[in-house]
C-alpha positions as CSV (number, residue, x, y, z in Angstrom):
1,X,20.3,-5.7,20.9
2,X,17.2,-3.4,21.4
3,X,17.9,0.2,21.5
4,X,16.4,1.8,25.6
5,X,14.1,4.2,23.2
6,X,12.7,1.7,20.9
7,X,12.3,-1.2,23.5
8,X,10.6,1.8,25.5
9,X,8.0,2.7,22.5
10,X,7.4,-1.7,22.2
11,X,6.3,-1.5,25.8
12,X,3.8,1.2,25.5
13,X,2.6,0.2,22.9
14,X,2.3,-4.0,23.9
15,X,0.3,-2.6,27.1
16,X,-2.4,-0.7,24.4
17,X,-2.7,-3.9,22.5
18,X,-3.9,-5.8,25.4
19,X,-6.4,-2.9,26.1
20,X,-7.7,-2.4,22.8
21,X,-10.1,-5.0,21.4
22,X,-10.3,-6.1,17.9
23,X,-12.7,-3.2,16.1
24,X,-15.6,-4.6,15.2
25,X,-17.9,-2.0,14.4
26,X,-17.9,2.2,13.5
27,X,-18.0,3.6,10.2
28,X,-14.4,2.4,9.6
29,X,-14.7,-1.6,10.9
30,X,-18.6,-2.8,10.6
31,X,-18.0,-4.0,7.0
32,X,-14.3,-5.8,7.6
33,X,-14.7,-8.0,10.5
34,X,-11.7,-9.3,12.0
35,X,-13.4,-9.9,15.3
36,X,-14.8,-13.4,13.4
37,X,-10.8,-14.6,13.1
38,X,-8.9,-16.2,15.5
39,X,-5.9,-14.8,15.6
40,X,-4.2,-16.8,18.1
41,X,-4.1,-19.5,15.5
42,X,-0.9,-17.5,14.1
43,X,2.5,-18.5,15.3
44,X,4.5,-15.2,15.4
45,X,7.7,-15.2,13.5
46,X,10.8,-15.1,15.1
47,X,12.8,-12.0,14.9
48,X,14.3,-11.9,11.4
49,X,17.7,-12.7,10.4
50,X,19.5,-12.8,6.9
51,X,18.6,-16.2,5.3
52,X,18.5,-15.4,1.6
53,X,21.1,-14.2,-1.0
54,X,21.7,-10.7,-2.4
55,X,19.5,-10.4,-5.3
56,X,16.5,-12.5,-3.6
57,X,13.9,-9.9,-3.9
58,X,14.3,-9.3,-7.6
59,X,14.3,-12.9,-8.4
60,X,11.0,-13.3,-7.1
61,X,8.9,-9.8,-8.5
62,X,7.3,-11.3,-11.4
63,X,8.5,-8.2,-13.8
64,X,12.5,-7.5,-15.0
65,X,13.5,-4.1,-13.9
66,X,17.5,-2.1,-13.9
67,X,17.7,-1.7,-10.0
68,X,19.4,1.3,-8.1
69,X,19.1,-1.3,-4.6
70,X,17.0,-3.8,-4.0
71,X,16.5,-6.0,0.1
72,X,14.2,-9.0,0.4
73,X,12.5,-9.0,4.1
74,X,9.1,-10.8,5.6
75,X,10.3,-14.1,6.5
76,X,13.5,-14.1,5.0
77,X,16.4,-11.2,5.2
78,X,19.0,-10.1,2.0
79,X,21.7,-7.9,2.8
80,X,20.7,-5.3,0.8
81,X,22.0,-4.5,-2.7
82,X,23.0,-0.7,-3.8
83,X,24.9,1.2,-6.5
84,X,27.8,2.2,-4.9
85,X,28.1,5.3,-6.1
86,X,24.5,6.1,-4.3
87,X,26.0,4.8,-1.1
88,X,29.0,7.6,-1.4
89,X,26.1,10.1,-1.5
90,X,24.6,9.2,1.8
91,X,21.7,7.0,0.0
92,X,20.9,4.3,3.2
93,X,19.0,1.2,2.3
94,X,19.5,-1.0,4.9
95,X,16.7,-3.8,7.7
96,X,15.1,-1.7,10.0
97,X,16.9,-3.1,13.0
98,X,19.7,-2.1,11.7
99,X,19.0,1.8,11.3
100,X,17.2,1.3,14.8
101,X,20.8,0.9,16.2
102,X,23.0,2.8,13.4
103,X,20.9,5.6,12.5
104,X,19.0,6.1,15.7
105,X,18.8,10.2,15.4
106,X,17.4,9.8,12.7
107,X,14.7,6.6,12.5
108,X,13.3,8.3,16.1
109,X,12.7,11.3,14.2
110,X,10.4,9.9,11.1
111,X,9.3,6.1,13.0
112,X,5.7,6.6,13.7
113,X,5.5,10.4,13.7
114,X,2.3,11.1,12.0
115,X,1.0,7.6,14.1
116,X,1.9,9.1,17.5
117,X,-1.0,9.1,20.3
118,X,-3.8,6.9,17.8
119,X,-6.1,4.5,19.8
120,X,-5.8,1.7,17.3
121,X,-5.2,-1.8,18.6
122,X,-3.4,-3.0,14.9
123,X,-1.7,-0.1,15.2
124,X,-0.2,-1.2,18.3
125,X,0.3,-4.4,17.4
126,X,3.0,-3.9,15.4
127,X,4.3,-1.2,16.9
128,X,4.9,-4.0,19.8
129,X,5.8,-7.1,17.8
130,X,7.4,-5.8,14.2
131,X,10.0,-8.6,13.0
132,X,10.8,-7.0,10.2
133,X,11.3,-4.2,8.0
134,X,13.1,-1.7,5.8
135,X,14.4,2.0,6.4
136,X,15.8,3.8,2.9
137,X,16.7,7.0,3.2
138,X,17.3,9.8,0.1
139,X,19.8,12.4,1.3
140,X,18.9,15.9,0.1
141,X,18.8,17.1,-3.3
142,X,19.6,13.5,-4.4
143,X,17.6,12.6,-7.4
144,X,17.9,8.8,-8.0
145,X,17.2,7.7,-11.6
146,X,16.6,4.1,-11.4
147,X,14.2,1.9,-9.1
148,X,14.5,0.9,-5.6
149,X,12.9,-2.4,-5.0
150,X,11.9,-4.0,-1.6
151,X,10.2,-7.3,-1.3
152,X,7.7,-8.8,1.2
153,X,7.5,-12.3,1.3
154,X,6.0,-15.5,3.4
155,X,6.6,-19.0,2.9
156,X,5.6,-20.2,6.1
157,X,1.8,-21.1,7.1
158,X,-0.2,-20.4,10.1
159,X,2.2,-17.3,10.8
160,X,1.7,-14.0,12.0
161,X,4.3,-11.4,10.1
162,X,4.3,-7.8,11.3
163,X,6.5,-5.8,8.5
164,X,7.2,-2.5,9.1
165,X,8.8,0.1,6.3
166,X,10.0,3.6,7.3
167,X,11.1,5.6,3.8
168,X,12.5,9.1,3.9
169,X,13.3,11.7,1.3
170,X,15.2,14.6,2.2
171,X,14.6,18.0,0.7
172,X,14.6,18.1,-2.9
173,X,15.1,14.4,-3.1
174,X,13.9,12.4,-6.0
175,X,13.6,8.0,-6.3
176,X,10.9,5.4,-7.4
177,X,10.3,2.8,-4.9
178,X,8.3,-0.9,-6.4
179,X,7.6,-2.3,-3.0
180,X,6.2,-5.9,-3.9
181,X,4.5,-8.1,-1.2
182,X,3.8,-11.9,-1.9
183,X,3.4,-15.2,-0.8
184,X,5.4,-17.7,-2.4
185,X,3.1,-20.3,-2.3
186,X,-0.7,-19.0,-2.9
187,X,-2.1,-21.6,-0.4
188,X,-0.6,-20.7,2.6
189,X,-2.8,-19.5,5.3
190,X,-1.4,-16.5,7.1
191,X,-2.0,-13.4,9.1
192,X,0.1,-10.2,8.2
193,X,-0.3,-6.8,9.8
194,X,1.8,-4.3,8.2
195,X,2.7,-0.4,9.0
196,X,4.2,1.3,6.1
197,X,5.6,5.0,6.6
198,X,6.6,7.5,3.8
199,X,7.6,10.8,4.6
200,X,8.8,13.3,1.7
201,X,10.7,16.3,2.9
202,X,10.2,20.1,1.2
203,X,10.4,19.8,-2.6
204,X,11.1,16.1,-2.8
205,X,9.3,14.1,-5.7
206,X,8.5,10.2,-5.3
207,X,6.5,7.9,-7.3
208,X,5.7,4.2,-5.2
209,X,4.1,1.5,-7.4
210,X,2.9,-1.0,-4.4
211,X,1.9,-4.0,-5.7
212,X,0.3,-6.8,-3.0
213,X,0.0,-10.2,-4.3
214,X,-0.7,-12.3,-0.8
215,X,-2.3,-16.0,-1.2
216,X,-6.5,-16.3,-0.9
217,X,-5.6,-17.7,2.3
218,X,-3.8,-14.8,4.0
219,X,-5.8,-12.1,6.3
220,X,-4.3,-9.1,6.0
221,X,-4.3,-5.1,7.8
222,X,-2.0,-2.3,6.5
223,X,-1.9,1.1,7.3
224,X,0.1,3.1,5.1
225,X,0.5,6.6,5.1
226,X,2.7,8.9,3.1
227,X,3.7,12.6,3.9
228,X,3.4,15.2,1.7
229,X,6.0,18.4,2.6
230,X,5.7,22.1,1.0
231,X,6.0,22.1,-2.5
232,X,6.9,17.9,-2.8
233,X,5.1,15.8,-5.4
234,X,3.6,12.1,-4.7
235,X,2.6,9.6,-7.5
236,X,1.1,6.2,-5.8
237,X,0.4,3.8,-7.5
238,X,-1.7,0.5,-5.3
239,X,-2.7,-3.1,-6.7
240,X,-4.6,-5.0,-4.7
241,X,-5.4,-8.7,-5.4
242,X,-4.7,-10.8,-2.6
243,X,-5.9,-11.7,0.4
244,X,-8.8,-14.1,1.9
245,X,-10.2,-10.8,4.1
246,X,-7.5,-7.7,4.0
247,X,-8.3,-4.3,4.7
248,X,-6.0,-1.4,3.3
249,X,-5.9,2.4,4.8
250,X,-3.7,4.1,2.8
251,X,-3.2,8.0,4.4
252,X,-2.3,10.6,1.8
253,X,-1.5,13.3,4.1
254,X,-0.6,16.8,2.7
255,X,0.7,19.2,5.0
256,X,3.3,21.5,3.4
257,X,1.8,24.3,1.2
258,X,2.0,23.2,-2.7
259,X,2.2,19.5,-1.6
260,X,0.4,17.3,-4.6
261,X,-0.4,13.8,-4.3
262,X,-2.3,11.4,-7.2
263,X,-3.1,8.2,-6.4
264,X,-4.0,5.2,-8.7
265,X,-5.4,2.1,-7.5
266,X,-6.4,-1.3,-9.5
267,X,-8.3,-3.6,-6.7
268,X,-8.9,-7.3,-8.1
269,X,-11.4,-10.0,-6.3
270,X,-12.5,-13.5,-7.5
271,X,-13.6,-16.5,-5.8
272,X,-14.7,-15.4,-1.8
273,X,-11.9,-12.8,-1.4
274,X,-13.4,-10.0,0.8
275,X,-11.2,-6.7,-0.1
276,X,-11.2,-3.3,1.2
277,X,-9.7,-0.5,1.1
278,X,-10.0,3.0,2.9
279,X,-8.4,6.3,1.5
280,X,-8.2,9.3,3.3
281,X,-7.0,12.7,1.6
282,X,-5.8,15.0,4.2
283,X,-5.9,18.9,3.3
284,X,-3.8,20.1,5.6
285,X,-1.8,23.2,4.3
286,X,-3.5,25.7,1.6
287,X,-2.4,25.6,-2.3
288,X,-2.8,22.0,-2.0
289,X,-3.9,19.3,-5.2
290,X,-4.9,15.8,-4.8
291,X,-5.9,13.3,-7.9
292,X,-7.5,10.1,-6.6
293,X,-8.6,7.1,-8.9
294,X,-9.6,3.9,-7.6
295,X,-11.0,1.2,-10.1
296,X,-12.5,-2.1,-8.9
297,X,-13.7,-5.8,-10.2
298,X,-15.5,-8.2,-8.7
299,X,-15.6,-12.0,-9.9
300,X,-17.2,-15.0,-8.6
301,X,-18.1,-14.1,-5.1
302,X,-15.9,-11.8,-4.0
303,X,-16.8,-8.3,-2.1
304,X,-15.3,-5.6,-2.9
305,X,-15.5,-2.4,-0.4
306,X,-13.9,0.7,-0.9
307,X,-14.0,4.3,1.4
308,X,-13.0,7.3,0.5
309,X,-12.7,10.4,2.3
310,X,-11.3,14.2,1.7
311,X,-11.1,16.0,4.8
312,X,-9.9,19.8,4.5
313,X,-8.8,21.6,7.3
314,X,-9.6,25.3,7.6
315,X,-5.6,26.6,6.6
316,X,-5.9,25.0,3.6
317,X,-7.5,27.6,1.5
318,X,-7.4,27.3,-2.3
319,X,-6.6,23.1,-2.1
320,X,-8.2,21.5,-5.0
321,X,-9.2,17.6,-4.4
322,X,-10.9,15.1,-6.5
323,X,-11.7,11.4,-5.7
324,X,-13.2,9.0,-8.2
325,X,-14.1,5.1,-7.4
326,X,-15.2,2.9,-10.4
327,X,-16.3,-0.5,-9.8
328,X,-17.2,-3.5,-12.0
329,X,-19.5,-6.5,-11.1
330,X,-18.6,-9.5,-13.3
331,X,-21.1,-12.1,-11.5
332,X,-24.7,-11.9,-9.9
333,X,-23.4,-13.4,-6.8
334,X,-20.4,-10.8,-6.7
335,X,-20.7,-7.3,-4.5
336,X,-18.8,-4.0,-4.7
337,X,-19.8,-1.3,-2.2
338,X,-18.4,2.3,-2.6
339,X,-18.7,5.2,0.3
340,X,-17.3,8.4,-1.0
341,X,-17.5,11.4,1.8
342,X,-16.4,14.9,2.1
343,X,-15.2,17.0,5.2
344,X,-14.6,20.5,4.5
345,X,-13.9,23.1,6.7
346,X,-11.6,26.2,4.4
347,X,-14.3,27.7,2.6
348,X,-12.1,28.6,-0.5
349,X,-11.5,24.8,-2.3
350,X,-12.6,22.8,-5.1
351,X,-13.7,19.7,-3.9
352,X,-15.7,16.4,-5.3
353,X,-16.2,13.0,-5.8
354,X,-17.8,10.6,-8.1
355,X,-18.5,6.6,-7.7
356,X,-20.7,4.1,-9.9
357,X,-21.0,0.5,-9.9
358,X,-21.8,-1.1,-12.4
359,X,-21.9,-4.1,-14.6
360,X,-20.7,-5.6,-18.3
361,X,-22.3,-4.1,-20.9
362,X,-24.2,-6.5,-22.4
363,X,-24.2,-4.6,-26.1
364,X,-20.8,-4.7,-26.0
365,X,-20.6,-7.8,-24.7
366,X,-22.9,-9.1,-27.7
367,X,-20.4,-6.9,-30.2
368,X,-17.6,-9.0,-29.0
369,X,-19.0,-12.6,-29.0
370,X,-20.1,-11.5,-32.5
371,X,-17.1,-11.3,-33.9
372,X,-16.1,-14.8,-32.7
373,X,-14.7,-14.1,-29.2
374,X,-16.2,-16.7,-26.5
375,X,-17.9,-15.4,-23.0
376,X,-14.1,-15.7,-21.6
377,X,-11.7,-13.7,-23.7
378,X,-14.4,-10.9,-24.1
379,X,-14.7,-10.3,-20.8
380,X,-11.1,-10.2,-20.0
381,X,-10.8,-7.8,-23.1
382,X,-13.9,-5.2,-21.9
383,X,-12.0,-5.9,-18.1
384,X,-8.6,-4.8,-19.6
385,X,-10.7,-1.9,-21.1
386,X,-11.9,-1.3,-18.1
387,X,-8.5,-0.4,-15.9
388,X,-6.9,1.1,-19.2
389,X,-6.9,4.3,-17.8
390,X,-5.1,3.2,-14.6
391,X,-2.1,1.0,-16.6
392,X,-1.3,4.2,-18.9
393,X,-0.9,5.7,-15.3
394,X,1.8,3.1,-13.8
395,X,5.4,4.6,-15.2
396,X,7.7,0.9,-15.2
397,X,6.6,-0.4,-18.3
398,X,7.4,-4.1,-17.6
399,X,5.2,-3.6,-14.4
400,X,2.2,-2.2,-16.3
401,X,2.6,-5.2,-18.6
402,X,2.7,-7.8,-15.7
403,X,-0.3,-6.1,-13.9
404,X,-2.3,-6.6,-17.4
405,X,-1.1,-9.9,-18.2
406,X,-2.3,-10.8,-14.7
407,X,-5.6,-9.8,-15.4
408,X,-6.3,-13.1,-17.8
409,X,-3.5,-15.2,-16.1
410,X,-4.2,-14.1,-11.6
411,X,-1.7,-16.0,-9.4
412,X,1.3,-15.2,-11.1
């Protein structure tokens, strides 16, 4: 049953979907144009129910990892799967629905805190219609050693999947989280808006590899946006490679003093695929420090998009920021746009940015065909060289060696 509060917030926030119209233009929309989908075509799925085994979500990441818990949700539920000496800590990894009605205290608290009063019609789309989702919470001063794994996945075709996932660490907390989104079958035509929220408490350390591997039929929106409390530490790590049209705005948002975030991102496109993918550093508290990399390819006749903004409020003297976008054209009929911006207001930061597109370099290019490589297997090789820098970044070593396997062998 739905919880008063909760059916309360779906209510709202159904009346501001029927309001709002699909964005279609601004700085943030003109480039992504959903306005050109029909997204009645989707058949919402039903509210989600366990349908898959304990261990589902692992079976399906493409990568062998020792798990702390694990849950499948999208289309299909697992109960969920945790050491039970975590759970005797206070350690909750458990559907969203669930905490709705068990936890409610303390999912009203975090659920769409930092997305409160924001005009945005995806936005309130799945604050109206989410199916599905996860809530894992990190008790304070619990550091977790091993992974936490929760898998996204869609089978169906011609649905509409709204997943929502609420994570909080407590002060002094410490986990990894692989959150792994997919479709099962990589024909499947599908629409999935997700909200993903991350909120880490004073002193508490995560690192999040996210990996998205949706069919080249699926249009996809996600807003994600972490937290950054005083003195906590954020390592995100994003791969993006699926998707027909998806647009990705990841938030970093630091607003306790000392907060650090870094934030690594390998974005793949081939064939027509139309990727983008919007950062926002928010400065909000002084002593601050943010490391952003983004590296892109583009193949065949795919677009690639990527904007990136710092914004620094006026409190947050002394924040050092740095943004970097790198993107590589592998075809003349292939496109990779980059829009780096600044908004400063303290007057006592360090803060820049640096882009370039470009393409193969032809002398290296001939270097490698030289020595008996054909056109194929030395592109992939100056490719891999490419994102080098961004795998000796991702900290599971079995998923840094799927993500460069994947790179000659995409699908898998």
């Amino acid at each position: 049953m739905t919880q008063p509060w909760l059916q309360e917030r779906r209510e709202r926030a159904a009346r501001l979907n029927t309001k709002l119209p699909v964005p279609t233009g601004g700085e943030d929309w003109r480039r992504t144009n959903f306005g050109r989908v029909d997204l009645g075509q989707f058949e919402p799925l039903p509210p989600v129910k366990n349908g898959a085994d304990q261990g589902a979500a692992s079976r399906l990441l493409p990568a062998k990892i020792v798990l702390a818990g694990e849950l499948l949700y999208g289309e299909q539920a697992s109960p969920p799967t945790l050491d039970p000496a975590l759970l005797k800590q206070g350690v909750w990894l458990t559907s969203l629905t669930k905490a709705c009605e068990e936890k409610k205290e303390l999912v009203g608290k975090y659920l769409g805190r930092g997305l409160h009063g924001r005009q945005e019609k995806f936005l309130a789309q799945n604050e109206a219609n989410w199916q599905t989702g996860v809530f894992l919470y990190i008790p304070k001063n619990t550091a977790v050693e091993l992974p936490f794994l929760l898998t996204s996945a869609l089978a169906r075709e011609d649905s509409s999947c709204f997943p929502r996932l609420l994570v909080v660490l407590d002060q002094g907390a410490k986990a990894t989280l692989l959150h792994y989104s997919a479709s099962t079958n990589q024909n499947k035509n599908n629409f999935v808006n997700g909200v993903y929220e991350v909120y880490l408490e004073e002193g508490a350390e995560l690192t999040w590899i996210d990996l998205q591997n949706w069919s080249r039929q699926t249009y996809e929106v996600a807003h994600k946006r972490v937290e950054v409390g005083r003195n906590a530490r954020l390592k995100w790590v994003i791969h993006c490679q699926g998707g027909k049209l998806a647009k990705a705005n990841i938030e970093t948002v630091l607003n306790g003093e000392g907060a650090k975030g870094e934030v690594i991102g390998l974005v793949e496109g081939k064939d027509r695929q139309h990727l983008e993918l919007c950062s926002l550093t928010h400065h909000v508290a002084p002593h601050t420090t943010a490391d952003i990399l983004i590296k892109s390819t583009a193949d065949d006749r795919a677009k690639i998009i990527f904007q990136g903004m710092i914004k620094i409020e006026k409190a947050a003297q002394q924040t050092v920021s740095y943004m970097a976008n790198h993107n590589l054209v592998l075809n003349d009929k292939a496109h990779a746009d980059s829009i780096p911006r600044l908004e400063i207001e303290a007057d006592d930061v360090k803060a820049s940015h640096g882009a370039t597109i470009g393409q193969v370099d032809r002398e290296q290019m001939f270097y490698l065909r030289s020595k008996g490589l054909d056109k194929e297997k030395a592109e992939a090789l100056l490719v891999e060289g490419f994102y080098e820098d961004v795998f000796g970044r991702v900290p599971l070593e079995s998923v840094r060696e799927w993500m460069r396997t994947h790179l000659e062998h995409p699908g898998g």
